[in-house]
N, C-alpha and C positions, 0 to 999 in steps of 0.2 A: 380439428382443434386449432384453434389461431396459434400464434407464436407469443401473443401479451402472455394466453394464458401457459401455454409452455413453458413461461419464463418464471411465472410467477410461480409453479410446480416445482421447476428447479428452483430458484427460490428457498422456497421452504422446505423441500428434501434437504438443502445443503446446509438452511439453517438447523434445522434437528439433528443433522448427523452431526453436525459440529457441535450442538448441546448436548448428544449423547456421550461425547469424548470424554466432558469436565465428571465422568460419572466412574471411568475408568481409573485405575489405578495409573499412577504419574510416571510411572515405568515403563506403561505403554501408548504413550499418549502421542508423543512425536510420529510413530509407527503408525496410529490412528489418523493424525494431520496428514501423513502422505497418503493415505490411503484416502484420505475425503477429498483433498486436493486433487485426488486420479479419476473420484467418481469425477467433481468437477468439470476436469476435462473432458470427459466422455458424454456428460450431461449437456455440455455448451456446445459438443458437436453435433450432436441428435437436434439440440433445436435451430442450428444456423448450418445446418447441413448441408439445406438446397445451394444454399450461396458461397457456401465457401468453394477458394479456388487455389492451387500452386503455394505459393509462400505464406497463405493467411491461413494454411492449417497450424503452423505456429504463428504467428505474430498473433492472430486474432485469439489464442485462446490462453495467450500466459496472464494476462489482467486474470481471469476467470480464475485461473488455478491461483495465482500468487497472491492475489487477495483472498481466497480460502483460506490458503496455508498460514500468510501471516495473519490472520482474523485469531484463527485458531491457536497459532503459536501467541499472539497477544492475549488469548482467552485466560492465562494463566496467571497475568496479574489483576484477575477480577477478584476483589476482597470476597472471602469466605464469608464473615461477620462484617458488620458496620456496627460497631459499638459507640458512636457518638457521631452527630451530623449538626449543625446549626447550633453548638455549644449544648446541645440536646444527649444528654446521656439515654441510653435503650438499654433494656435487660436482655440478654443472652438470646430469647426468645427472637424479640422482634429486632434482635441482630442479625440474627442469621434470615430471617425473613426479608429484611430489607437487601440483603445482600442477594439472595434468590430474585427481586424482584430489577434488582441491576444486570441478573446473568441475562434472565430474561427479555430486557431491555436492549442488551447489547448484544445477542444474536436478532432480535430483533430486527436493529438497524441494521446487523449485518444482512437480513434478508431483503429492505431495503437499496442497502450499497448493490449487493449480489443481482439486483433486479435492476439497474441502474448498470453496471457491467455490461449484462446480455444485453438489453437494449445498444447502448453503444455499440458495440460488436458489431449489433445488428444493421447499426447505420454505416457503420464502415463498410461492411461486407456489399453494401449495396451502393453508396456512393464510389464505390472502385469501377464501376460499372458505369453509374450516370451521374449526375449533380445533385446533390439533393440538399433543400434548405437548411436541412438540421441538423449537417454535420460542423458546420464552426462551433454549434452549441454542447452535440457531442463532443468535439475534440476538449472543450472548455470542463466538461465534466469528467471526462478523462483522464485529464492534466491532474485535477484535484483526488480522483479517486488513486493514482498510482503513486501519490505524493502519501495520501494515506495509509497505503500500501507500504509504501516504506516506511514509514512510520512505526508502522510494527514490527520491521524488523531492524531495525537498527535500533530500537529500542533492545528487543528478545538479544542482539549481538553485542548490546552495551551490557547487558545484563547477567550476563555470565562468565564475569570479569575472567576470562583469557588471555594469554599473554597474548601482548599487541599486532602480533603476526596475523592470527586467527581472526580476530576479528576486522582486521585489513580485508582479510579475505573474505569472514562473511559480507562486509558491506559492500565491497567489490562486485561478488558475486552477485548479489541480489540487485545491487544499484545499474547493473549491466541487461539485467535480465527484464527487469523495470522500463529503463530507459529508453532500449533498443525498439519497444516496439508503439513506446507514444512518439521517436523521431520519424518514424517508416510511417506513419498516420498522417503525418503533418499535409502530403499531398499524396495520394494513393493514387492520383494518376500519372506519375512520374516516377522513373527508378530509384527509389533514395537510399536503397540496401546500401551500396557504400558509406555514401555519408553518412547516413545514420549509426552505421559501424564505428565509424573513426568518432563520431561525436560522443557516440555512447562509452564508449571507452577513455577516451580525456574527463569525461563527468566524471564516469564508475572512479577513474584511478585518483582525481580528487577532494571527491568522499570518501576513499578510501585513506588518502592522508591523516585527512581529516580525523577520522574515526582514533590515528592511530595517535594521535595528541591528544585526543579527547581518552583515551585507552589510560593514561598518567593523569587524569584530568580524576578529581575528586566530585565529579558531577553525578544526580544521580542518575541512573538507566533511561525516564523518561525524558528530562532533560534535556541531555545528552540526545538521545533521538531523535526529538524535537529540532535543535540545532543542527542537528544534520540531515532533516528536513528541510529547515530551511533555505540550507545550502542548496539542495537538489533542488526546489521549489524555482531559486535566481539560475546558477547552470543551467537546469532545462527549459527554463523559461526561453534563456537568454538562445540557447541550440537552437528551440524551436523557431525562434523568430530567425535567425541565421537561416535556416532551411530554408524558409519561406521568403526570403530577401526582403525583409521587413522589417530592418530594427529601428525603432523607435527609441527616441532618448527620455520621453517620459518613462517610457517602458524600466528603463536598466536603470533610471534612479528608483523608480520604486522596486526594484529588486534589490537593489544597492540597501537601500534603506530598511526593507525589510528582513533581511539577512545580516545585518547591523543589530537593530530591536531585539532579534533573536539573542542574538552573542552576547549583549548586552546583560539580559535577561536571564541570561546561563549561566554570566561568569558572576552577577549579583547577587544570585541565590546557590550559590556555589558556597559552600563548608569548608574553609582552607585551613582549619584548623582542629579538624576532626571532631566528632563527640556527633 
């Protein structure tokens, strides 16, 4: 059996087990996301077995698991019904119908993203070893899947309005665990464990600030998330090129500008006066 088709196996196991979850009672759902998140891991190790070596038994497999987990922890703001779309009202019926064919949709793509993962993995695991052309395009798809990645969660961390502490911490947590191993990517022929350490933790701590102004911030969950995407989006941008001794100043104004747009965007649709 080739490894495409492996991938595309795992794949679609991880998309069903995670559509099976939305079927569970919401009690045990989180319970459910670690446990799919663990096949995950076990599954991206069977297929990139041969190649993995020393430190990419973790670096190479938190992408795999963190985008399950937050896939899945983001599964939960899929609309049950869609009762109106295009100014278009729908009866009960083909509300919930419509919204079935969105769950659908979006494990979907997650089986896509999830197949896009492995692959990359794949290319890392093997450019550590020799050159190969299609790791600058790997690291490019990378960059945007772990940004997604966060996305879900610091959405799921905005969204469960805790006091400001907590959610310092989840975005900490997860923006560290995120970060560490697209800076370690940047040149897998070269030691970047340290740096990448010290980078990822001046990121992680903040978007962690961050998070915790936006915590008093009247924004809503996706928003909010969004914004502090975009933040990770300009930081790791700007890391990565750092690593690489390669900073470019078109580069940092469109990071600049793009994390501007954002904030922009945040605080103009923002409700500062409740209702």
């Amino acid at each position: 059996m080739s490894k495409r088709t492996k991938f595309i196996i795992v794949s679609v196991i991880l998309a069903f087990s995670l559509w099976l979850t939305t079927l569970a009672s919401v009690d045990y759902r989180f319970s459910l996301y670690l446990a799919v998140s663990a096949l995950a891991y076990i599954l991206s190790v069977w297929v990139l077995f041969d190649d993995l070596k020393g430190f990419e038994w973790i670096t190479l497999m938190v992408l795999p698991t963190m985008f399950t987990l937050g896939s899945g922890l983001f599964s939960n703001f899929l609309p049950t019904i869609v009762p109106r779309m295009f100014g278009q009202a729908f009866q009960l019926e083909s509300s919930i119908l419509l919204a079935g064919i969105f769950r659908i949709a979006y494990f979907a793509l997650f089986a896509v993203g999830m197949y896009g993962v492995l692959l990359i993995e794949n290319i890392f695991s093997v450019a550590s070893i020799r050159t190969i052309q299609l790791f600058r395009a790997a690291k490019s798809v990378n960059f945007i899947l772990t940004l997604v990645s966060s996305l879900f969660f610091y959405t799921v961390a905005l969204s469960f309005k805790l006091p400001f502490w907590w959610v310092m911490s989840m975005v900490f947590v997860s923006s560290f665990i995120l970060c560490f191993p697209s800076l370690w990517a940047v040149d897998l022929k070269s030691d970047l464990i340290k740096a990448a350490t010290r980078y990822s933790l001046a990121v992680s701590w903040i978007a962690a600030l961050s998070s915790m102004a936006l915590s008093f911030w009247p924004v809503k969950p996706f928003m909010g998330g969004l914004m502090l995407t975009a933040l990770m989006y300009g930081l790791l941008g700007i890391m990565e090129q750092r690593l690489s001794s390669r900073v470019y100043m078109e580069s940092l104004v469109e990071y600049g500008v793009t994390v501007a747009i954002i904030m922009t965007i945040g605080f103009l649709t923002t409700s500062w006066v409740g209702g």
